[in-house]
Structure formats: C-alpha cells, structure tokens
C-alpha positions in Angstrom: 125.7 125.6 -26.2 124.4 123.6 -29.5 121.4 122.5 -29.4 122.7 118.6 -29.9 124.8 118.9 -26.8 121.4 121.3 -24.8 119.2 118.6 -25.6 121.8 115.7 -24.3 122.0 117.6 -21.1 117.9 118.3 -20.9 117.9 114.6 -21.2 120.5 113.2 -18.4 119.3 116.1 -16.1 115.8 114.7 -16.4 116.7 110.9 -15.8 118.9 111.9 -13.2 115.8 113.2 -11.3 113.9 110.3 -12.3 116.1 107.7 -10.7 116.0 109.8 -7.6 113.7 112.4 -6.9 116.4 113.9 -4.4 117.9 115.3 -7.5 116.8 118.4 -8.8 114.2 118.6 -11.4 114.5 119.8 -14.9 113.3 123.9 -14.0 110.7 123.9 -17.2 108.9 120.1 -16.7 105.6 121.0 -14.4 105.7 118.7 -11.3 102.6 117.0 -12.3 104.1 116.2 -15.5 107.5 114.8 -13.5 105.2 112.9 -10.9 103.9 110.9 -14.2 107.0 109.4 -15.2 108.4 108.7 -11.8 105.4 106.6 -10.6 105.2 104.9 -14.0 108.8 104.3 -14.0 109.6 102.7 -10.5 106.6 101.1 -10.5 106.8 99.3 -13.7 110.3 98.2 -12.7 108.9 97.0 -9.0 106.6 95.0 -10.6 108.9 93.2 -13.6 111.1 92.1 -10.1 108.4 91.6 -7.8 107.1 88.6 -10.2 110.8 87.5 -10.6 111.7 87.2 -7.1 108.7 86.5 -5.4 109.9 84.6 -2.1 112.2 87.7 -1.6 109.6 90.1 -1.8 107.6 88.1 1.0 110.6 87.8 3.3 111.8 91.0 3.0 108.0 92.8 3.5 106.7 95.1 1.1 108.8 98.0 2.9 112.4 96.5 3.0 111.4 95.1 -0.5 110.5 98.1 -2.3 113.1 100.1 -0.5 115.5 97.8 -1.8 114.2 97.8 -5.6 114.6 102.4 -4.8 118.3 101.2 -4.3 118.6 99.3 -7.3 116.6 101.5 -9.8 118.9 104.8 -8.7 121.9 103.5 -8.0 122.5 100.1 -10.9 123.8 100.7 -14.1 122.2 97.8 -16.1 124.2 96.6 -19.0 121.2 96.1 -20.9 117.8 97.5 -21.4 116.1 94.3 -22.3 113.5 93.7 -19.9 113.9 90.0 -19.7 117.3 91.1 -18.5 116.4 93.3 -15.6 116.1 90.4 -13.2 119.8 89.4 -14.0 121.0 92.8 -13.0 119.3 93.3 -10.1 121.1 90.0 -9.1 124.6 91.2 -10.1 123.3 94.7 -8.3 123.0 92.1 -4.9 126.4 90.2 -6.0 128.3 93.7 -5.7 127.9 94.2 -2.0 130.3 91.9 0.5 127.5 91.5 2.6 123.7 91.2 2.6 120.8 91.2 5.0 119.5 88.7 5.2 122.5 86.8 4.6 121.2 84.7 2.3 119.6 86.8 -0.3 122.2 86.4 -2.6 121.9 83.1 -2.9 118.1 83.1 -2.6 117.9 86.0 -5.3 119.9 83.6 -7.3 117.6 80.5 -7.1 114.6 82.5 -7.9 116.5 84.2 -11.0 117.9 81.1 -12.4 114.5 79.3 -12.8 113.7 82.3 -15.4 116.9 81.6 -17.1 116.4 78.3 -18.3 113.0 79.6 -18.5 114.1 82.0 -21.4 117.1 80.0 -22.5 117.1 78.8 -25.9 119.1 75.9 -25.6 117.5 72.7 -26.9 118.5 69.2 -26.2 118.5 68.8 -30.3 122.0 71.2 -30.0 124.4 68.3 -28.8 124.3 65.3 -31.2 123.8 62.4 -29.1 122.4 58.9 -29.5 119.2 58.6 -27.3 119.9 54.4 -27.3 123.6 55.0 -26.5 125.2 52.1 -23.9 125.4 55.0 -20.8 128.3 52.8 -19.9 130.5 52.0 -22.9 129.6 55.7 -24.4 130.1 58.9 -23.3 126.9 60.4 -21.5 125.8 64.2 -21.7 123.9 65.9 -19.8 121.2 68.1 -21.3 121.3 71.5 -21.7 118.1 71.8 -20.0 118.9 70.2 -16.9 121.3 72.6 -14.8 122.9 70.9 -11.2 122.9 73.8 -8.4 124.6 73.9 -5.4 123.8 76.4 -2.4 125.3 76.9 0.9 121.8 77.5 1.8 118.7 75.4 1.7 116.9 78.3 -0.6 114.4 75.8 -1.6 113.3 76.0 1.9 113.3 79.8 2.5 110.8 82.1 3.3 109.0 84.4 5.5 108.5 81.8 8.2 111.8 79.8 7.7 115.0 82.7 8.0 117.7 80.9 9.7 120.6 83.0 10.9 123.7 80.9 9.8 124.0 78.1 7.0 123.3 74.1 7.8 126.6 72.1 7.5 126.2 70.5 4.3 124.8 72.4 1.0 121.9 72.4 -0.8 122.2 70.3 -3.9 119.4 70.9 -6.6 118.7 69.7 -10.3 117.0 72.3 -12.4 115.2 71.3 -15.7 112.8 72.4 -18.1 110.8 69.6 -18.9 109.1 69.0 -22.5 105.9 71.1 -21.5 107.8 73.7 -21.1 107.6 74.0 -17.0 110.7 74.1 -15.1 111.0 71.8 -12.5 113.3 71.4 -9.5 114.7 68.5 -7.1 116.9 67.6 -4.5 119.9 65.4 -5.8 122.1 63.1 -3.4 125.9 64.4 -2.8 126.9 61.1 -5.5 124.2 62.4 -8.0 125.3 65.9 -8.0 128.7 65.1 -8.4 128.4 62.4 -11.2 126.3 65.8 -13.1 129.5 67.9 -12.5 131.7 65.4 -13.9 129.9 65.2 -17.2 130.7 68.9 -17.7 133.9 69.1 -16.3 135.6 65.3 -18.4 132.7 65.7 -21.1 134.8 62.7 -22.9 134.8 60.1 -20.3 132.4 56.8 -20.8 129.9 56.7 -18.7 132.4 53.5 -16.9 134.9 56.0 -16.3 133.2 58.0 -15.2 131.7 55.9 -12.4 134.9 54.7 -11.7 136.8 58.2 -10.7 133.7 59.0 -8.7 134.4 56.0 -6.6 138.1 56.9 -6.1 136.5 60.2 -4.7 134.2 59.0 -3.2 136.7 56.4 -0.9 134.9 53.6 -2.6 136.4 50.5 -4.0 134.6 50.6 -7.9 133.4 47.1 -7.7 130.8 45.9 -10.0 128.3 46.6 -7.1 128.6 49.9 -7.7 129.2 50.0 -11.2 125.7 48.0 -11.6 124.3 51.0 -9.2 125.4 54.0 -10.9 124.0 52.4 -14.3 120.8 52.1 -12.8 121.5 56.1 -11.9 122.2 56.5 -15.4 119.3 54.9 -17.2 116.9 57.1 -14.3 118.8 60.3 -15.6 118.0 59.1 -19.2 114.3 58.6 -18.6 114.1 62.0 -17.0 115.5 63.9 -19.8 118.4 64.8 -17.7 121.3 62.6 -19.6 119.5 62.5 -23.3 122.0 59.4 -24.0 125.7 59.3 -25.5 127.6 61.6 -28.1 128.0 60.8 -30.9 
C-alpha cells in the first residue's frame, strides 16, 4: 500500500475509534496516549453544547444530556468544522429523528440555538436602505434584520426542569427575537395580530404600511375601519421605537 493511501487509513481508523471507543483502536497508539484525545475530544465538544443549550442540559440531567451529546459526537456528520457551527448541527442532528423525548426538544433545542444565531449574525440594520422618518403608513415598512418573529407549538420560553408538560397548549408560542444596540439579544412575547403584521412585512415586503393593515383586517374578520387603522399605527410607531421596524424603504 503507498504510504499516501497507509497514512489515510492510519488516520480514519484512529478517528473512527475516537468517536466511539467501541471501535477498535489503532494496534501501535498506547492506550494512554488514545485515552488523551478521547477525553479531550468529547469533552471539549460537551462543553461548546452545554453553554449553547443550557435549559436542555438541565432538563435532560447531566446523564441523558451527556449520553445524548455520545450520540451526536459518534454518530453526526457535521457539514462544517467551524466551532460556532457545532450548535447548528447538533440541532439538524435532533431535526433528523421523527420523534424526540422529550417531545419538545426540538423545538426547545431550537429556541436556545437561535438566540446564538442572531447572536453571531452579521446582519446590520444599515443593509436595507430605509428612511428612519418614513410615514409607516403611506410607505412601505421593513422589518429589521435584527429582529426575527418565532413561532412554537410549544411554550419553550417557559420550559425547564420543573415545567415538562406532556402534550402542547392549544394555541402557539409567539416570540420576537432581537439584538438590541448593546449587542444583547432580547426576547418577548408578541400578540397573535403582532406576529402576524411581522410575517406580512416579509412575505408582501412592498405593501404600505396601510395595506398592509388593511389585509390583516380582512384576515383577521375585521372590518378595516379607521379605528383600527389609527391602532395598528400606534403598533407601528411602537415597532419603530424598538428597533424592530427601522422605518420605510426607500
């Protein structure tokens, strides 16, 4: 065998044990050695998730939780080796199974991995050109890249060790996710009307701020009177000063 392709194989064989110990070691690596890199290894990965998903770790116990981060380090093939990444594949590592327990650990896994998205994300509210003094009525609002509308079958702002329920409540969990100007990321609970008004800017991005308003009414069963219209202003101008609608395009 070349010594290219011997050296390839060296190199798989000892990774192979290193992801799970069950496999066979390389024969000329003294166990000691082996020991070495394994603790390091795991270790270094269970703490990068443990600090990512911290609510999980908690409500899973320190056994279930680090059993589950053995499953994940042997058996996910990450698509990256960043380490900022990891936390993102060991939540596509959770989306690949039909069913999780507890049930809602996907979605939990989620909420705790999208706060360090927009934690990380380098999206600034200077990318969409916008007027900050823009009419939110008679111009088209935007919403800010920093401000990201969730929705969750469960209430995983609630969840924890001593709050597991068994099945979902009958209306979702809607959240608003932003990263304010210090930098923090905040989150809050947003009415059914809010969060929908926030999905409507995405999905019409070049509706004025009236029209807006006006086809949420005619979901909403509401007659879009000027009662209303004079309401979900006052909705709009709250969004501006939060930093969630930055003002109008341009």
């Amino acid at each position: 065998m070349p010594a290219s392709s011997r050296l390839r194989e060296q190199q798989l064989e000892l990774t192979r044990h290193l992801r799970d110990p069950r496999v066979d070691a390389p024969a000329d690596i003294e166990d000691r050695r082996l020991a070495i890199y394994r603790e390091l290894l795991f270790n270094n990965i269970a703490s990068l998730l443990g600090g990512n998903f911290p609510v999980i770790r908690k409500t899973l116990g320190e056994t279930r939780w680090l059993a589950l981060v053995r499953d994940f380090y042997r058996d996910h093939r990450s698509q990256t080796p960043l380490f900022p990444e990891i936390a993102r594949e060991f939540l596509r590592y959770l989306e690949s199974f039909p069913q999780l327990d507890p049930p809602f650990l996907g979605e939990l896994a989620h909420y705790e991995w999208v706060e360090l998205a927009l934690q990380i994300s380098e999206a600034r509210i200077d990318d969409v050109a916008h007027d900050p003094d823009g009419d939110l009525l008679d111009g088209i609002p935007t919403l800010s890249p920093l401000a990201w509308p969730l929705a969750y079958q469960w209430p995983v702002h609630r969840l924890g060790p001593h709050f597991q329920p068994d099945t979902p409540p009958p209306v979702p969990s809607l959240l608003l996710l932003r990263r304010e100007a210090d930098g923090n990321v905040r989150f809050s609970e947003l009415s059914p009307l809010a969060f929908r008004l926030l999905a409507r800017l995405t999905e019409q991005p070049r509706l004025s701020g009236r029209e807006q308003l006006q086809a949420l009414a005619r979901e909403a069963g509401s007659p879009a009177d000027e009662n209303f219209i004079t309401q979900g202003r006052q909705l709009l101008e709250q969004m501006r000063i939060a930093g969630v609608i930055p003002g109008t395009i341009l």
